[in-house]
C-alpha positions, 0 to 999 in steps of 0.5 A: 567452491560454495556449495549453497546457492547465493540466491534462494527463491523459495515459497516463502520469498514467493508469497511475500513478493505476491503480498507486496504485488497485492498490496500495490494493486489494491492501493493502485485500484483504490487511488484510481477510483477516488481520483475521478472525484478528486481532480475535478474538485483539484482543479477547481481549487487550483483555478480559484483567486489569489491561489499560490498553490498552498492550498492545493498541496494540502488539500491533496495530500491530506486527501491522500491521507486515509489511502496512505492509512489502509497502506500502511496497515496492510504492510503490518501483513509482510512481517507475518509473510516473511517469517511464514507464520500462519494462524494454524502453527501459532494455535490461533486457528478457529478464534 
């Protein structure tokens, strides 16, 4: 019989799961607000003459590009979540 648990939820999984949440909802929480002066200019991209739907994958995606920028900066944070490392243990305190 196995005497450690197969699945052990401590503090730490704790604060990286509410690092991943907090990540997503900022990100959420910015992608929401930029979308109401994206779409109308979007959709008026897409309404323009002779448009094969080129220009409206690109000009989305590279509008998204900044949002996917500060994304993957915060994820730089998760490492430093996961091994429970803090500016305190790491002599880092007060710099």
């Amino acid at each position: 019989m196995l005497k450690t648990p197969v699945l052990r939820w401590t503090m730490r999984e704790t604060r990286y799961l509410i690092g991943w949440i907090t990540i997503g909802v900022i990100a959420l929480a910015i992608g929401l607000s930029v979308m109401p002066l994206v779409v109308p200019m979007l959709d008026n991209l897409s309404n323009s003459a002779g448009n094969d739907g080129v220009q409206y994958w690109l000009v989305s995606n590279v509008l998204y590009l900044p949002l996917m920028y500060i994304v993957s900066r915060w994820m730089l944070i998760l490492p430093a979540i996961a091994v429970d490392s803090s500016r305190q243990r790491m002599g880092l305190h007060g710099r």
